[in-house]
Every structure is written in structure tokens, then in C-alpha cells.
N, C-alpha and C positions, 0 to 999 in steps of 0.2 A: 638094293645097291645104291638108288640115290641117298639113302639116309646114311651107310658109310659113308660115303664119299664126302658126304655134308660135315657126317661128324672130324671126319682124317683133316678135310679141310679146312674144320674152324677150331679144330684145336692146332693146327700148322700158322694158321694166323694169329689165333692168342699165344702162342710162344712167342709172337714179332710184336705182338705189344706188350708182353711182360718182359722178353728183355730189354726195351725203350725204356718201361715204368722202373724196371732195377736201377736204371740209372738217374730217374727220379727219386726213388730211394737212396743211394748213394748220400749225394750231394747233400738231400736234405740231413741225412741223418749224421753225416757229417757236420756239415754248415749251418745249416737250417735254412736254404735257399735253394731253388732250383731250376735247372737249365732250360727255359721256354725253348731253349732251339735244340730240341733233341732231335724234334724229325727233318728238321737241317740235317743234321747230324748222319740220320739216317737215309736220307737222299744224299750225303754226300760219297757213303762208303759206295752205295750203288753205281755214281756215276765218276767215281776214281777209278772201280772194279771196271766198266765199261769202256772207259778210256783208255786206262793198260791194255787192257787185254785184247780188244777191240781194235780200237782207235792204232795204237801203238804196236799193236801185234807181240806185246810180251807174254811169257808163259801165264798161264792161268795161277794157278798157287806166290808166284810172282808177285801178279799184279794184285790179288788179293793180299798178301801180308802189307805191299807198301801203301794202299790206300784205307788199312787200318790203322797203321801206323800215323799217317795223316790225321785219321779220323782220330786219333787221339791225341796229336800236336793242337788239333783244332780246339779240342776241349781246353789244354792248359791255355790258349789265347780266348776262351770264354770267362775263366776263373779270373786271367789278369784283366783282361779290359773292361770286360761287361758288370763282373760282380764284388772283384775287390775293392776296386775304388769307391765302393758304395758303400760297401760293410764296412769298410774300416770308417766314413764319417757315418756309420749309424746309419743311414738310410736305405728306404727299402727301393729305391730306384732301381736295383739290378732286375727288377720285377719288367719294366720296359726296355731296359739295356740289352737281356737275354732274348725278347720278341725283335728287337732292333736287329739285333745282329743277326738271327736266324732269317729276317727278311732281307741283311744286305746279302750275305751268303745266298739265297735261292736266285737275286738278282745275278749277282756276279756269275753264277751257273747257267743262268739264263741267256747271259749274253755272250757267254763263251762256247759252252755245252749245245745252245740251242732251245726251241719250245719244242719240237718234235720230239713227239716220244721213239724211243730205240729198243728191240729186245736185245736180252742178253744170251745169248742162245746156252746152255747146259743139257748133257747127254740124260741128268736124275731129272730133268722135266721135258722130256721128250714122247717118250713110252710108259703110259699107263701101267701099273700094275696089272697084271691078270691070275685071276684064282678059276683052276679047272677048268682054263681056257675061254673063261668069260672077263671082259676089261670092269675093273673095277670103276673108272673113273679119277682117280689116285695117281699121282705121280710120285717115284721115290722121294722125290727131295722134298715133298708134302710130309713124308713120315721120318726124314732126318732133322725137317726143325725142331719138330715139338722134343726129339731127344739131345740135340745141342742146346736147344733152351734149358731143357734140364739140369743136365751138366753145368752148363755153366751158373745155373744159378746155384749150385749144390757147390760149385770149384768156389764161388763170391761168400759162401755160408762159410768154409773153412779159410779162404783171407782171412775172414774177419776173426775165426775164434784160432787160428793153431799158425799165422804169423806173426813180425813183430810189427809191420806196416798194418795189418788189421786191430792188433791190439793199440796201437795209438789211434787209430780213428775210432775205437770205442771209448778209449778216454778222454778225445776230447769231443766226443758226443755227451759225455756223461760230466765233463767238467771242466771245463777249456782253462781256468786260473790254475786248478792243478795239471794237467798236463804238460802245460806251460814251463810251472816250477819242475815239472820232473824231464824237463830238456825235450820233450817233443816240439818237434818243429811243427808248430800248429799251420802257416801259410804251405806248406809241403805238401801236406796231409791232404788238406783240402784242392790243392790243386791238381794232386793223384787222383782224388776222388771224380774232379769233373774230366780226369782223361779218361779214366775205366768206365764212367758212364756215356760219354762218348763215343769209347769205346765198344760198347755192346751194343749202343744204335749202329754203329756202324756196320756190325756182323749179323744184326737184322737185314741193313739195308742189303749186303753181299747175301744173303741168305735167302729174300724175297724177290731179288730184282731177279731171276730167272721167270718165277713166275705172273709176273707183274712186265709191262713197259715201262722203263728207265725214262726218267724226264724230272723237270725240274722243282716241279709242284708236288709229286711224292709223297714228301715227308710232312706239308703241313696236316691233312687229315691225319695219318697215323701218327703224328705228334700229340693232337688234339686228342685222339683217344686214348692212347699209352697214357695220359695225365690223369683223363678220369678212369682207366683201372686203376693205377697207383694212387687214388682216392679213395676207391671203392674195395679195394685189398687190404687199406690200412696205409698210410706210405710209411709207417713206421717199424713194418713188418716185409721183409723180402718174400720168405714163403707166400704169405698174405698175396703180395703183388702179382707173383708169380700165376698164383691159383685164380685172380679174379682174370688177369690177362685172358689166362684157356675158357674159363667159364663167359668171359665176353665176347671170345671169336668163336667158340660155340654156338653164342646165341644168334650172333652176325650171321653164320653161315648158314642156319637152322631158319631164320628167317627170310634170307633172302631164296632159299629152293622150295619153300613151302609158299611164300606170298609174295616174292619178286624183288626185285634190289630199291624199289619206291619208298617198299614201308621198312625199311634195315634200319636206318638211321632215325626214323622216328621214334619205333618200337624200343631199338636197341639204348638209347639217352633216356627214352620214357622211364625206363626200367630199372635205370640208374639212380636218376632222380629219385623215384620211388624206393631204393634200397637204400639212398643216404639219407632220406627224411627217417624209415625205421631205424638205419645206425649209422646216425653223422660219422662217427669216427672209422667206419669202412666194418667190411664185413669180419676184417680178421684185425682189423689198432684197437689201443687199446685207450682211453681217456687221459690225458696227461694228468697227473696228480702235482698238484700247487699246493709249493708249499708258504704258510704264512707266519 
């Protein structure tokens, strides 16, 4: 039972770093830049979710669509301030601009929101699952992430190939002077791209903050790893992403029940390191071919 429970559990958590890392993939592959303040992003859906719903006493479904919808206004105010002005003079500053602003955002929460952590109470993480009367250890909303991660990273595969807002971000992934000429609004494009990545942190954060206490520090760690699975998946590949995210909350959970939450973080980066020394370009990217 413990080793279900490990496994339900760390594949419920790598669904919450590969939808962070999709929207690693996003941007870059759009852009070729990316959002240091995802897990901003994603402490911020959780402590809108808690504020509405909580704080304010609004309906639940409520307060979840308008704190996504936030969470993706937030995005286009990362696109304009933190990374356009950089890219348009060439510079790769948006590299500190994006850490910059994810640290004024955890402030600004900080001293509004508070430091105390808050749960978010929900009825799918209340009551364990039970099989033939014995508690698994399992809570339902542990085996609804890993299938809305799914989905949605299956719903972000068809964006991109069977509409017309995904066939312009693969054009101008693929050629920004033609796309250009052929009337795509390239500044658009891209700034859709950093709200939908935004966006999916956010429904990370509404998706783990039941299980988790809501507070303001949050997102930096699951920021910090969502980056390196979307390293280690390829970030040129969503599937890629998608697949290292589960295989790394796997391994998270797998070693914090077996050797204790001490050696998680060591083991877990160890193994990382060691997988991009055998494939820099992640276990699922592919080597950019330059051309001369």
C-alpha cells in the first residue's frame, strides 16, 4: 500500500511540474525566452483561489476561473514589461527581469496575503480512497491531477497543430521574417504564449494548493524544478516535458517514503545532473541542427 500510495502521489506531483514546464516550453518555443516567474505564477493561482473563495466567501468554481484568468493577465504584464523591452534591443536581460518580477510578486503577496501558511480545504482531498475496505493512502484529487495534466497537455498538442493561433506560433518558431511577411502578428503570438503558460501554472497552483498549505513562498521551489524537468524532457518537446515532469515526481515521492524527505532533494537534482551529462539536450530534445 505504501508503494501505491508513493507511486499515485508522485505521479499527482509530476503532473504539477509538467504543467509549469509546458509553459516553459511555450514561450521558449515561441520566443526563445523564458518565464523565471512561473512559480510566481503558480503561488499566485493558489492564493487568488484562496482569497475568493475563502477570504471573500465566493462560490468555488467562481473563484477559481477569475484567479486564472488573473493568472493569465499576469502573464501578458511579464511579456510587456520584464521581456519585451529586452528582446526588441537584443538583450538577453529578460533573463533577470523575469526572476525580478517573480520576487516583487511573492513580496507584494507577502505583505498583503501574509507569511502564514492557510489550507485550502476541498471535499477530493479529505477522504482517502479505500479498496475492499482498506484506506489506500490516496486522496481523489491525487488521481484527478495527473489526468487534467494530461489533457491539457494533449488539448496544448492540438493548439498547436489543428488551430490558426497555433499554426502562427509554429511559424514563427520556425521563421519569424516569414511569418511576419505573411501578416502574423508576431508581438501577439508571443504574448498569448506567456498568458497560456501562465496560465497552466496557475491551474497547477489551484490544483495543488488543497493538498499543500497556501502561502507565499510556494512557487519558488516548484518553479525551480518545473525548469529542470523542462531541461530534462527536452524543452523543445511538450510530450518530452510532460513525461520527465511524472518521471521526476515519481522519483521525488519514491524517495522521500523509502529514505525520508533529507535525501529528496539531493538524490533527486543528483540524478538530473547525471542524466544531462549523458543527454545535454534532455532525454526526449532533439540537437538543433545549424545551419552554415
Amino acid at each position: 500500500m505504501l508503494l501505491i500510495s508513493a507511486l499515485v502521489s508522485g505521479i499527482g506531483l509530476g503532473s504539477m511540474y509538467g504543467l509549469i514546464a509546458l509553459g516553459f516550453y511555450l514561450t521558449y518555443a515561441v520566443s526563445g525566452t523564458v518565464n523565471f516567474a512561473q512559480g510566481s505564477s503558480m503561488m499566485l493561482g493558489a492564493v487568488l483561489t484562496f482569497a475568493f473563495a475563502r477570504t471573500l466567501g465566493w462560490p468555488y468554481p467562481l473563484a477559481v476561473a477569475l484567479a486564472l484568468l488573473l493568472c493569465a493577465l499576469y502573464g501578458l504584464l511579464v511579456e510587456f514589461v520584464a521581456v519585451r523591452p529586452f528582446v526588441r534591443r537584443g538583450s538577453d536581460a529578460w533573463l533577470m527581469a523575469t526572476v525580478a518580477l517573480g520576487i516583487v510578486l511573492d513580496n507584494v503577496v507577502l505583505f498583503t496575503y501574509g507569511k502564514e501558511p492557510r489550507a485550502l480545504a476541498s471535499s477530493l482531498a479529505q477522504t482517502p480512497i479505500e479498496l475492499g475496505g482498506v484506506g489506500l493512502g490516496v486522496y481523489p484529487l491525487q488521481v484527478l491531477i495527473p489526468v487534467v495534466g494530461v489533457l491539457l497537455a494533449a488539448a496544448l498538442h492540438a493548439l498547436s497543430r489543428r488551430t490558426r493561433w497555433g499554426t502562427g506560433m509554429l511559424a514563427v518558431v520556425q521563421n519569424r521574417v516569414a511569418a511576419r511577411l505573411m501578416g502574423i502578428p508576431i508581438r501577439r503570438v508571443v504574448a498569448v504564449a506567456y498568458a497560456l503558460s501562465t496560465l497552466l501554472a496557475g491551474i497547477a497552483g489551484v490544483l495543488i494548493a488543497p493538498l499543500l498549505n497556501v502561502n507565499a513562498d510556494m512557487g519558488t521551489l516548484f518553479g525551480l524544478k518545473a525548469f529542470a524537468v523542462a531541461i530534462l524532457g527536452g524543452i523543445g518537446s511538450p510530450w518530452g516535458v510532460m513525461i520527465a515532469g511524472l518521471l521526476f515526481g515519481i522519483l521525488e515521492s519514491l524517495i522521500t517514503s523509502t529514505l525520508g524527505s533529507s535525501y529528496t532533494q539531493i538524490i533527486s537534482f543528483g540524478l538530473v545532473i547525471v542524466a544531462l551529462a549523458l543527454r545535454p539536450n534532455g532525454l526526449f530534445g532533439r540537437a538543433e541542427v545549424k545551419k552554415v
